[in-house]
C-alpha positions in Angstrom: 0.0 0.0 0.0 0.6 3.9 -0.4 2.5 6.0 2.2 0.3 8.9 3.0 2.5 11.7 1.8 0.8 13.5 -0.5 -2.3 13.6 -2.7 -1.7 11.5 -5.4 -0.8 9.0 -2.6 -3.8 9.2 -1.0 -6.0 9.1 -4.3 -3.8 6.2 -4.8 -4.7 4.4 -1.9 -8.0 4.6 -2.0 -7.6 2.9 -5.6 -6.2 0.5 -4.3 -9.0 -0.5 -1.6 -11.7 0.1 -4.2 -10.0 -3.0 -6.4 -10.8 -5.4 -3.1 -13.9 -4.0 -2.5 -14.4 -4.9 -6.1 -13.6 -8.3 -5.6 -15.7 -8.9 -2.7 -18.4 -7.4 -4.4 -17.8 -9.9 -7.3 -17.6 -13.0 -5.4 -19.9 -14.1 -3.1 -18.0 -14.6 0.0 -18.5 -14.4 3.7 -15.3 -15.4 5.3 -12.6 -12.6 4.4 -8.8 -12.2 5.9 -6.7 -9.2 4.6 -3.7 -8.8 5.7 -0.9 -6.6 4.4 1.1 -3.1 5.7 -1.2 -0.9 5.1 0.8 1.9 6.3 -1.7 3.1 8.3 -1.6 3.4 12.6 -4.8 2.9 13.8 -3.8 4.7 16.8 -3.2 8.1 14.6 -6.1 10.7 12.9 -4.3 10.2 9.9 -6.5 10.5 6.2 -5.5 6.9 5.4 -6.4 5.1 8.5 -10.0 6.7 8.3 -10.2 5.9 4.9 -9.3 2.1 6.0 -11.4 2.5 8.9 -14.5 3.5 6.4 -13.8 0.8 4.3 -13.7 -1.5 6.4 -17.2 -0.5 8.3 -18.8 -0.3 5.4 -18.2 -4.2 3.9 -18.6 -5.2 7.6 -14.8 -5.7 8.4 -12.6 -5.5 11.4 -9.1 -5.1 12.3 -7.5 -7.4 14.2 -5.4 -5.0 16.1 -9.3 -4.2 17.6 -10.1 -7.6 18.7 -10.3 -8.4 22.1 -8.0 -10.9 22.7 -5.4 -9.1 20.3 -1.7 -8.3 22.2 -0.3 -6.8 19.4 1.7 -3.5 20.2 3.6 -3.0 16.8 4.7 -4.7 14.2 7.2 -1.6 13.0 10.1 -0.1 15.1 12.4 2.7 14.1 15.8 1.8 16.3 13.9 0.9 19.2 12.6 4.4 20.0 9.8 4.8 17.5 6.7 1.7 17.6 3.8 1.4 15.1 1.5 -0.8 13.9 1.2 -0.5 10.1 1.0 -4.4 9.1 -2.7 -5.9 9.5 -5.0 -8.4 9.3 -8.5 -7.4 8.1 -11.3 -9.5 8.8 -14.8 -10.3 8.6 -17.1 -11.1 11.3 -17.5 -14.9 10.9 -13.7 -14.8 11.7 -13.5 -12.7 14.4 -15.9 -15.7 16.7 -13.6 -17.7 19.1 
């Protein structure tokens, strides 16, 4: 996926999320996983995490990083100092069940 550093990368994100929506539209499917570096932080009010956050509340998906049972604190470091968590696994509800 896109970094979010300027327009065109955001523009190009979002094309990028509309080609899976596409194929979920397509295919009649009810048990999704996603997972990729998104290069978004759910923890930041950044314009691609609420992008990813729309797109996934609007097919009905979660991230894993929001789960209940998830003990995930980053899956990115810069030297030790710096911790994020840009890789994810996107889901959708029958998955999330335990």
């Amino acid at each position: 996926m896109f970094y979010e550093c300027d327009e065109a990368s955001r523009i190009a994100f979002k094309n990028e999320l509309s080609v899976i929506h596409s194929v979920l539209e397509n295919y009649d499917v009810s048990h999704v996983i996603i997972g990729g570096d998104f290069n978004v932080d759910f923890n930041r009010d950044w314009v691609n995490t609420s992008v990813l956050r729309d797109f996934c509340t609007e097919l009905n998906l979660y991230p894993v990083v929001d789960h209940r049972s998830s003990t995930i604190d980053y899956t990115y470091h810069f030297a030790m100092q710096r911790f994020h968590c840009v890789d994810h696994f996107i889901v959708s509800q029958q998955v999330t069940i335990q």
